[in-house]
C-alpha positions as CSV (number, residue, x, y, z in Angstrom):
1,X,245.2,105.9,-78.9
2,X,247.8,108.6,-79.8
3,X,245.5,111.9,-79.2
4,X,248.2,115.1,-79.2
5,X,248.7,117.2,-76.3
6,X,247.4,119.9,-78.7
7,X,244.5,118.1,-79.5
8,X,242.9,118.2,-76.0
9,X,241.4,121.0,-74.9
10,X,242.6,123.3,-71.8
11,X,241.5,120.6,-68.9
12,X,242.6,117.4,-70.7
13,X,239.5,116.1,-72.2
14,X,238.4,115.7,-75.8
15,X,234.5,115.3,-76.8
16,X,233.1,113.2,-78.6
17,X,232.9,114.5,-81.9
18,X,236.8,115.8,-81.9
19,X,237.4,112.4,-81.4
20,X,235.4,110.6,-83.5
21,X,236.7,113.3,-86.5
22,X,240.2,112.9,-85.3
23,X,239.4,108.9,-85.5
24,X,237.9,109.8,-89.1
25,X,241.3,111.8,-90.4
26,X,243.7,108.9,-88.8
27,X,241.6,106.2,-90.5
28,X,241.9,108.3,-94.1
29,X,238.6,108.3,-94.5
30,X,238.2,112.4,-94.1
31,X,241.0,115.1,-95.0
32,X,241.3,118.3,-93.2
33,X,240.5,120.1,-96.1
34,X,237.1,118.3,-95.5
35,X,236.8,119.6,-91.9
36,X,237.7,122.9,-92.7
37,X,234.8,123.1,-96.0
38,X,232.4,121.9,-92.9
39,X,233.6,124.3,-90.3
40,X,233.1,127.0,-93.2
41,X,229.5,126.2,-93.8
42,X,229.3,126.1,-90.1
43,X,230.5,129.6,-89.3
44,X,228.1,131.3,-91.9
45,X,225.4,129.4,-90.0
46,X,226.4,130.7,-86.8
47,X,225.0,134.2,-87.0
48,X,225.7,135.2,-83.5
49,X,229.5,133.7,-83.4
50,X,228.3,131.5,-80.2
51,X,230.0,128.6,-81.3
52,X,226.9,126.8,-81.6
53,X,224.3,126.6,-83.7
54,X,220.4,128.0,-82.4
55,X,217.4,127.9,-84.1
56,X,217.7,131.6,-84.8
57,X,221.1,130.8,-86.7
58,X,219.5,128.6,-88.9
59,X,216.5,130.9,-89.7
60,X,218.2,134.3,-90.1
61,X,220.8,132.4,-92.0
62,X,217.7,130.8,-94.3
63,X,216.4,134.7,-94.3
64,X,219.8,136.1,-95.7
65,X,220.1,133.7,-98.0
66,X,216.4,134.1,-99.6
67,X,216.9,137.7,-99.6
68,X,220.0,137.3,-102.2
């Protein structure tokens, strides 16, 4: 495994999903153009900018979007 220093996060562990995406990119199989289109979708989700996604992200996301 060849995970950069950069790539870990400030007490030397990487989760899961980093590591299955960073798994993904070395393998070809997803670009980081791909990742960032994701992370995109992602912040407009997150209403709040928690970092995470809540039930009430989803909704009020759904209610801005109906009310275009």
């Amino acid at each position: 495994m060849d995970l950069e220093a950069a790539d870990l996060d400030g007490d030397g562990i990487v989760g899961a999903a980093d590591f299955v995406l960073y798994k993904l990119k070395e393998m070809g199989k997803i670009s980081q153009e791909d990742i960032s289109l994701v992370m995109e979708e992602f912040e407009d989700l997150d209403v709040d900018q928690s970092g995470t996604l809540s039930v009430t992200d989803i909704t009020l996301a759904q209610s801005a979007e109906i009310g275009k």
